[in-house]
C-alpha positions as CSV (number, residue, x, y, z in Angstrom):
1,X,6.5,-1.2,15.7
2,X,9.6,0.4,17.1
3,X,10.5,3.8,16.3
4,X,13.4,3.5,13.1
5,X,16.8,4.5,14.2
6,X,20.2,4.7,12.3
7,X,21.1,3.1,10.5
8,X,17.2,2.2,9.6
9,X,16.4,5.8,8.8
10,X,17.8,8.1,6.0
11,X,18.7,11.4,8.5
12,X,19.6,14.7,6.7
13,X,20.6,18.2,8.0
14,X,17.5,19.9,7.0
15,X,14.1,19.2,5.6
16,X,13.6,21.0,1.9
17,X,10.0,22.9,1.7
18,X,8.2,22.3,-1.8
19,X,4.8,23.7,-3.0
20,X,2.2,21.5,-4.0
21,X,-1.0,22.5,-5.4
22,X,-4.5,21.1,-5.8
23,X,-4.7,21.3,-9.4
24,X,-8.7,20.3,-9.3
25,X,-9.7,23.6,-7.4
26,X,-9.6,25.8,-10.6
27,X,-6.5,27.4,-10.9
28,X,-6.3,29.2,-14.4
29,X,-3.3,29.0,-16.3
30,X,-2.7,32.7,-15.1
31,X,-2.5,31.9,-11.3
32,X,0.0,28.8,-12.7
33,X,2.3,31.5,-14.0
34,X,2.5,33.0,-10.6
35,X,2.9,30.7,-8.6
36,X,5.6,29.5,-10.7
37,X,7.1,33.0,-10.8
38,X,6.6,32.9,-7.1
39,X,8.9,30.1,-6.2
40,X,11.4,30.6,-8.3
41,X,11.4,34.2,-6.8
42,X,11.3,33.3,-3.0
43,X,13.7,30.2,-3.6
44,X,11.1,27.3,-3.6
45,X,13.4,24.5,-5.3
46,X,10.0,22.7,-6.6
47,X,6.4,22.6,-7.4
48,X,4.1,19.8,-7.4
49,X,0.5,19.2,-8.9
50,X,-1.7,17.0,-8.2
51,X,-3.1,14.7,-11.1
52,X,-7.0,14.9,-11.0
53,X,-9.6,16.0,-13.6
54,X,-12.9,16.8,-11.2
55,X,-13.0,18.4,-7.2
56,X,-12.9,15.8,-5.5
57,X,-15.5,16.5,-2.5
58,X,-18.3,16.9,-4.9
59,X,-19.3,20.0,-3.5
60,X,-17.6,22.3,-6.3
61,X,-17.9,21.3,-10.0
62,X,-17.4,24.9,-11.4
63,X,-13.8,24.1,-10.2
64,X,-12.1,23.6,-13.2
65,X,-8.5,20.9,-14.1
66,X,-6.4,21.6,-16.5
67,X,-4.4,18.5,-17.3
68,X,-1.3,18.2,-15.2
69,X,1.2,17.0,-17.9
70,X,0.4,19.4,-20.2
71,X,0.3,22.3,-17.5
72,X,4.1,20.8,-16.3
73,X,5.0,21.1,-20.0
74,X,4.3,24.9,-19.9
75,X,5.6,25.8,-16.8
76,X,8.8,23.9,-17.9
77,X,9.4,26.6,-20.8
78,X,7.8,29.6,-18.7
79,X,10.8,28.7,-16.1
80,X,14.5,28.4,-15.7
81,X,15.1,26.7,-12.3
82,X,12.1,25.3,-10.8
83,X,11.8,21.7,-10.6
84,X,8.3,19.9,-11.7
85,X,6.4,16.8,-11.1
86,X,3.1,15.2,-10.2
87,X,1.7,14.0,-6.5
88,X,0.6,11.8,-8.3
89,X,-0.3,10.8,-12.2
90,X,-2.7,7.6,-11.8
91,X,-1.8,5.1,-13.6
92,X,-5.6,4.8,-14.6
93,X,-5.2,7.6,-17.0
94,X,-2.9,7.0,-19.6
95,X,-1.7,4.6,-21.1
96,X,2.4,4.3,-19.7
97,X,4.2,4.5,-22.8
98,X,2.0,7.9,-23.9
99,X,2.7,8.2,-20.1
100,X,6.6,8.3,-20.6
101,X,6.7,10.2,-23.9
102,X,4.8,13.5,-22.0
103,X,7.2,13.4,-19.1
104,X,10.3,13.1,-21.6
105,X,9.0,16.0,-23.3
106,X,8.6,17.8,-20.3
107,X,11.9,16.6,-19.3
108,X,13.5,18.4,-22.5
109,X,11.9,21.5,-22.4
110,X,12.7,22.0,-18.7
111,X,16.4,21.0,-19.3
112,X,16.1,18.2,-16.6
113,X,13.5,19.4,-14.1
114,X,11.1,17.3,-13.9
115,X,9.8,14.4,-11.6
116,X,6.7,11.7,-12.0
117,X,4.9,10.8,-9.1
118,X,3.0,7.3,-10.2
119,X,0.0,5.8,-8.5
120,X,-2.8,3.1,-8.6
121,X,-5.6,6.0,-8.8
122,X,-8.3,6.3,-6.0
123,X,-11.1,8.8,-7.1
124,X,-14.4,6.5,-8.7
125,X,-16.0,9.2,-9.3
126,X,-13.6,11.3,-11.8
127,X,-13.0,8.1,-13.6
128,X,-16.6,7.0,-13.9
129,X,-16.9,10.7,-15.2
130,X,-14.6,11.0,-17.9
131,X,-15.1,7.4,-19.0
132,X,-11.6,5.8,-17.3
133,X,-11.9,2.2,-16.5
134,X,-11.9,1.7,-12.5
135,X,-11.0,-1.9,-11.6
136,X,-10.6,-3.5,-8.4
137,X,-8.1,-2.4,-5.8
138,X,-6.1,-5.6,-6.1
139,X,-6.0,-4.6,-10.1
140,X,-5.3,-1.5,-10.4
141,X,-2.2,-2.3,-8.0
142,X,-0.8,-5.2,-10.9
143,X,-1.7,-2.3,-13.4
144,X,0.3,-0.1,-11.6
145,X,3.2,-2.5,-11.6
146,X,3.0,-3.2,-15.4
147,X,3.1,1.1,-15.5
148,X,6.8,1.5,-13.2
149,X,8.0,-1.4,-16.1
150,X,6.9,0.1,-19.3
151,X,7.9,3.6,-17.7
152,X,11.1,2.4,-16.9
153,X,11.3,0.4,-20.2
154,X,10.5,3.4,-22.4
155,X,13.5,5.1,-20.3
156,X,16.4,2.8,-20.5
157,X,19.0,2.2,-23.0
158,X,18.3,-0.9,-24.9
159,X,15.1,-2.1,-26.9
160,X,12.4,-2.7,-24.5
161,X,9.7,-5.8,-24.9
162,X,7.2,-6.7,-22.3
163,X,4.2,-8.8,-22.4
164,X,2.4,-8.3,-19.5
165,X,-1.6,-8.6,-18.6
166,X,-2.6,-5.4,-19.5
167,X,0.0,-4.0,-21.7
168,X,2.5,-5.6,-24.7
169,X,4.9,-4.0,-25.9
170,X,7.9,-5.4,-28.7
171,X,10.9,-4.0,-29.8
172,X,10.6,-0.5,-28.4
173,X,14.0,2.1,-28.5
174,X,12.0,5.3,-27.6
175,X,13.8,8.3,-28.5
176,X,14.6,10.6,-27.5
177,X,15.8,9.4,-24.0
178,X,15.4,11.7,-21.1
179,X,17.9,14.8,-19.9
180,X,18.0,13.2,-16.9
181,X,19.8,10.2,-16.4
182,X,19.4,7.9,-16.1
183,X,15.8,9.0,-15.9
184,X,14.0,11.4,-14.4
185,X,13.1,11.0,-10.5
186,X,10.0,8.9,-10.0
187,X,7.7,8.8,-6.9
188,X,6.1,6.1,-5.2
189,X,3.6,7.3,-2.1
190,X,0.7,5.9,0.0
191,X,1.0,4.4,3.6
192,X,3.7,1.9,3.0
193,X,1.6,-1.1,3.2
194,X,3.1,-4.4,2.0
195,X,2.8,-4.6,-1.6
196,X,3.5,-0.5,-2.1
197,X,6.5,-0.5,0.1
198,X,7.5,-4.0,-2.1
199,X,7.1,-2.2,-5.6
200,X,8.2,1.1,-4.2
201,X,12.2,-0.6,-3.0
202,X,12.2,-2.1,-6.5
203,X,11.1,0.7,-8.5
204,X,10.9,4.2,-7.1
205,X,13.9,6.5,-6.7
206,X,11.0,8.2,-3.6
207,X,8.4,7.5,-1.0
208,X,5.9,10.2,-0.2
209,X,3.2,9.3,2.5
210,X,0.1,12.1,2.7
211,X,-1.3,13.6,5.8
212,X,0.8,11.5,8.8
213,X,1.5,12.2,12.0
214,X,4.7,12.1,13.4
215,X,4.4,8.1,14.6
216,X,2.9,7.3,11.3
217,X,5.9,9.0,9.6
218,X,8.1,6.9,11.8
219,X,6.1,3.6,11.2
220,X,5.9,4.0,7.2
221,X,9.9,5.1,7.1
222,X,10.8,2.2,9.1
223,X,8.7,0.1,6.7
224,X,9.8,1.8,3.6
225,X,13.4,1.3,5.0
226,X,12.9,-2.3,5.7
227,X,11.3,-2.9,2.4
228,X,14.9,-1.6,0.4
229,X,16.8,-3.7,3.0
230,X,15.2,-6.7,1.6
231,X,15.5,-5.8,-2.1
232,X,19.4,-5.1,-1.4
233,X,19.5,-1.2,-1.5
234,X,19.8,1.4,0.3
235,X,17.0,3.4,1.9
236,X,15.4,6.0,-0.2
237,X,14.3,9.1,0.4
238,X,11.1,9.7,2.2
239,X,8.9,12.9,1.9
240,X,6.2,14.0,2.8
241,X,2.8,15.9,2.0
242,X,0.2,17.7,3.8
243,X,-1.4,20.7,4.4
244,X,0.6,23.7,5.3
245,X,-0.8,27.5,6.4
246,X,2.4,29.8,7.6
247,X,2.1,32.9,9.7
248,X,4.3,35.6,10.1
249,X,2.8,36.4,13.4
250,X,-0.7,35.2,15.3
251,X,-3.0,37.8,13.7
252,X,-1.5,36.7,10.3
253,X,-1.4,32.6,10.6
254,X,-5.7,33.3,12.2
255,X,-6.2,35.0,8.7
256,X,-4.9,33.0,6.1
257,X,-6.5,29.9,8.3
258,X,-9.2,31.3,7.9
259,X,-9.1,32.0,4.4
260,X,-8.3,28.5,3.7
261,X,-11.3,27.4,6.0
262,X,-13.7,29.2,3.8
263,X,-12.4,27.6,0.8
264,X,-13.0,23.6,2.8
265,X,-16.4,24.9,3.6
266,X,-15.3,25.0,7.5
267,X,-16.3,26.8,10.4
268,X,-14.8,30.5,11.0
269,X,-11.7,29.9,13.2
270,X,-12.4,26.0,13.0
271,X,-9.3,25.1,11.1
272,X,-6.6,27.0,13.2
273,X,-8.4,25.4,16.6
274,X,-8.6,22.0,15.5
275,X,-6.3,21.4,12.2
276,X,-6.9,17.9,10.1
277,X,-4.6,15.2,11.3
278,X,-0.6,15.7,9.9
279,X,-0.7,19.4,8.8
280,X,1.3,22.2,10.0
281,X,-0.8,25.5,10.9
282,X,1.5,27.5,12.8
283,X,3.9,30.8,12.8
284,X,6.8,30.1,10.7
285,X,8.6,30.0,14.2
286,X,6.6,26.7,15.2
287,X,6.6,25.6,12.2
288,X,10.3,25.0,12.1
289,X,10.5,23.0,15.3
290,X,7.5,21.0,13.6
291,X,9.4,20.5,10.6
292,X,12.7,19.8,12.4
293,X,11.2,17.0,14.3
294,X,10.0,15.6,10.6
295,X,13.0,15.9,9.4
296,X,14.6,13.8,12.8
297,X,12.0,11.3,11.8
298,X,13.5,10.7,8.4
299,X,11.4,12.7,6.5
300,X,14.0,14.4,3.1
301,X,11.3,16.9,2.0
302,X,7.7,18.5,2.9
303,X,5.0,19.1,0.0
304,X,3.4,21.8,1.3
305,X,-0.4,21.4,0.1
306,X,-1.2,25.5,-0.1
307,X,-5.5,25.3,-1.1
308,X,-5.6,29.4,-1.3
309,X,-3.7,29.4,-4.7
310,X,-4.1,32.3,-5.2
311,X,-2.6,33.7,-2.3
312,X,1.4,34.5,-3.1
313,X,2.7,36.2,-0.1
314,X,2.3,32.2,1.4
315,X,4.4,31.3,-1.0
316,X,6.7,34.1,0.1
317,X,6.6,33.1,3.6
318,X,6.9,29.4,2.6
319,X,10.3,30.6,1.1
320,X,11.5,32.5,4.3
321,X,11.2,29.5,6.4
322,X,13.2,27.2,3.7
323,X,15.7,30.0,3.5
324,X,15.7,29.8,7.5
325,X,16.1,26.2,7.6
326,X,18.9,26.1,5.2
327,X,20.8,28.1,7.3
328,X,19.8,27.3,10.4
């Protein structure tokens, strides 16, 4: 596929650095607090969690969940500009209009900060677990479809009725309706294969892709593009996420690597020499040109995955090199 260009690709003038955290890894409700605190103090506009109830390599089942809804909920009265959402709530979990009522509450006690991220759900394991139904790829995907209508449904203006395969719903005016409007931002991601891209163009307001290179992130824009060319809109934003590990300097970047390799179990020194595929592990000087040539690609905004939670002057740094971007 040939690389997207204008007017195929959404371009913008800088690429806007969010935090995104592995909720699964046991981060108390404590560590939540700071890293809030922390973004709102170094300028970090948002802060993403992901949507799981186990670890999900197995290898750590003291590391504990707390339920992402209900942790955005609190953050969302523990905060006053911070924005909040999910990467991504599985649609395997709950059932969408329960769904929808959570993230409108959220959505009122954060005076209109909040964002869902909606997928099919991926991880047998955690479902088989905690007793969540796991169907077939192909039906998870319709039940995902049936979610973006009832979540939508339970959003709008006018009574809402849908009678669907998995859910039926008659007569509903759900109130109250969200602060946002006319509903708060929702999130579509995976690798922008057919039938994603297809629901994402009709549904999402977003499209997040995990872990890409730079080709891929061309290829999937191009294809996310495409897709709302086809449904008659215009293209919507595309973000990213993957793992980020800053440095203020090399001595500083080979420690915190290395901090993050002994939480993923790898080698000493492994992760800085030969990083997973898509992340950024560099000095926040690199890591600019890295980000500016996502941003060239289309990309509207990184999720910066941070794994050492605990680890706030990170999410300092991550807030220098948004400040430095901004006014770059």
């Amino acid at each position: 596929m040939k690389s997207p260009t204008a007017p195929d690709r959404v371009r913008f003038a800088i690429v806007q650095l969010c935090l995104m955290i592995e909720g699964q890894e046991g981060v108390s409700w404590s560590q939540w607090l700071a890293l809030a605190a922390a973004c709102e103090q170094h300028g970090i506009p948002a802060l993403f969690r992901s949507d799981h109830y186990l670890n999900l390599d197995g290898q750590h089942p003291e590391r504990g969940a707390l339920d992402a809804w209900a942790t955005i909920t609190a953050l969302a009265a523990a905060t006053t500009t911070l924005r909040l959402g999910t990467m991504v709530s599985p649609a395997t979990f709950r059932h969408p209009s329960a769904l929808a009522k959570m993230v409108t509450t959220a959505d009122h006690v954060s005076g209109g900060r909040v964002e869902l991220g909606l997928g099919a759900g991926w991880h047998e394991r955690e479902h088989e677990a905690y007793g969540f139904p796991f169907p077939p790829t192909g039906e998870r995907m319709e039940i995902l479809e049936e979610q973006l209508q009832v979540v939508l449904g339970n959003w709008g203006e006018a009574p809402f009725s849908f009678t669907g395969r998995h859910y039926t719903l008659r007569d509903l005016d759900a109130q109250p309706k969200p602060v946002q409007q006319p509903h708060p931002p929702l999130i579509m991601g995976g690798l922008a294969g057919p039938r994603s891209a297809a629901l994402a163009a009709r549904y999402a307001d977003e499209y997040n892709t995990v872990f890409p290179t730079l080709d891929e992130v061309r290829e999937r824009q191009a294809r996310i593009a495409a897709a709302c060319a086809r449904a008659g809109r215009e293209p919507m934003p595309f973000s990213v996420m993957t793992g980020v590990i800053l440095g203020a300097d090399d001595a500083d970047l080979r420690d915190r690597a290395d901090r993050v390799g002994r939480l993923r179990g790898d080698q000493p020194g492994g992760l800085l020499a030969d990083p997973p595929s898509g992340w950024i592990v560099a000095r926040s000087d690199r890591a600019a040109e890295l980000l500016a040539e996502l941003r060239d690609a289309g990309v509207s905004r990184v999720m910066c995955q941070h794994l050492a939670h605990d680890d706030l002057d990170a999410v300092a740094l991550l807030g220098q090199l948004g400040a430095a971007l901004r006014t770059a």
